[in-house]
C-alpha positions in Angstrom: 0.0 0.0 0.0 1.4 3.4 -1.3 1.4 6.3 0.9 -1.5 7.8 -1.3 -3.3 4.7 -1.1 -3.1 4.7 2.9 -4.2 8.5 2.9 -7.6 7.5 1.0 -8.5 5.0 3.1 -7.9 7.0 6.4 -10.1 9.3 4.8 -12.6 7.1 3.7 -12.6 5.8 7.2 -13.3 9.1 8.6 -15.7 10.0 6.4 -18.0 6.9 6.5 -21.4 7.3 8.7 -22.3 5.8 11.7 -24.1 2.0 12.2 -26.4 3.4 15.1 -28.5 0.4 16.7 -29.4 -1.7 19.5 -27.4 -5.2 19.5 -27.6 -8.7 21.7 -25.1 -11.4 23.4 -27.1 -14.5 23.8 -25.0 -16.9 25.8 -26.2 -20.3 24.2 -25.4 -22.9 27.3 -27.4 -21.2 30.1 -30.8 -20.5 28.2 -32.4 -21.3 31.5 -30.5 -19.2 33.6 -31.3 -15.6 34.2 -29.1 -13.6 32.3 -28.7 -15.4 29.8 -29.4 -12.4 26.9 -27.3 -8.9 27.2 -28.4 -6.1 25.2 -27.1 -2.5 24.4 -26.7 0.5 22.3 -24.4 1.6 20.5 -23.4 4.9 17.7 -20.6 2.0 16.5 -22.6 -1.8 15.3 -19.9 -2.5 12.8 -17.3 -2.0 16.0 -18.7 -2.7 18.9 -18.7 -6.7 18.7 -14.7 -6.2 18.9 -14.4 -4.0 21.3 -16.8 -6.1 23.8 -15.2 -9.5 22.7 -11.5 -7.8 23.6 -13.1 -6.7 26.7 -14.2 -10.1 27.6 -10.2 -11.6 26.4 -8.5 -9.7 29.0 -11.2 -9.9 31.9 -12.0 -6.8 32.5 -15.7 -6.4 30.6 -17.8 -4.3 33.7 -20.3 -6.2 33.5 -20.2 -8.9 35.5 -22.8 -11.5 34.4 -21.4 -11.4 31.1 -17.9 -11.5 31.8 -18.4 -14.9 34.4 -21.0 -16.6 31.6 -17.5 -16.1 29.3 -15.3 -17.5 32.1 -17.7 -20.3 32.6 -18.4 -21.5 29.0 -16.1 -19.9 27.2 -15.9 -17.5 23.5 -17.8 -20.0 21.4 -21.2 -20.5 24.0 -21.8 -16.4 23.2 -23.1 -15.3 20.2 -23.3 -11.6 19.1 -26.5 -10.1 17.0 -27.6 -6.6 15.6 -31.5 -6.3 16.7 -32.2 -2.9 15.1 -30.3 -0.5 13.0 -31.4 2.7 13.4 -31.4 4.9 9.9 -28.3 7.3 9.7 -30.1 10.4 8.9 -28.1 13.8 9.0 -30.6 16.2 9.8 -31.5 14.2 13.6 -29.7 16.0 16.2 -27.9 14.3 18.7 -30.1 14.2 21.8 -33.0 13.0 19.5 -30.5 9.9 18.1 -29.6 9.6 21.7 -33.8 9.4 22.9 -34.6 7.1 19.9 -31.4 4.6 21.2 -32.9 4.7 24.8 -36.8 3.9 23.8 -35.5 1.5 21.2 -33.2 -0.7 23.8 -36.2 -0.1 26.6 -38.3 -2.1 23.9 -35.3 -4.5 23.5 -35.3 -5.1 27.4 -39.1 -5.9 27.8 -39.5 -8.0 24.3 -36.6 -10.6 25.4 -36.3 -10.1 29.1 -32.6 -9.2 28.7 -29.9 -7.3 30.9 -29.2 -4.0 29.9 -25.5 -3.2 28.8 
């Protein structure tokens, strides 16, 4: 990759729009157990999968449930899903993006009976 080549893409990097939307972690060997589903929001879905799962590597993930149903079954028993992508719209002002997140991941929380993130 040429220097020019590298420039582009760090632009086109910066320049892309965000993936707003309310995500899952469904840990598939406790179904019974209570948590068992993990749900947030997020301004970042095509990022936030990493980040959590890197989290979770080093032990240090804040949330506690999630973070011993990794210790206790391991990467593979925890699955990762985007529930809702919210349109990118440029005119929506921030505080409105940030109310339509929170009623969006409240409907999350009561439809699948899921800890909040």
């Amino acid at each position: 990759m040429t220097g020019i080549d590298r420039k582009r893409a760090v632009a086109a990097y910066k320049e892309r729009k965000a993936a707003y939307g309310i995500y899952a972690i469904r840990c598939a060997v406790q179904p019974d157990l209570r948590p068992h589903i993990w749900i947030g929001q997020t301004p970042t879905l095509d990022t936030i999968r990493n980040r959590i799962w890197f989290t979770l590597r080093l032990g240090t993930n804040p949330h506690r449930s999630l973070q011993d149903a990794w210790h206790r079954h391991g990467a593979d028993s925890l699955t990762f899903e985007v529930l809702e992508r919210l349109e990118d719209e440029d005119d929506i002002l921030p505080y409105i993006r940030t109310a339509q997140l929170k009623d969006r991941l409240a409907h999350w929380r009561a439809v699948l009976d899921a800890q909040v993130i």
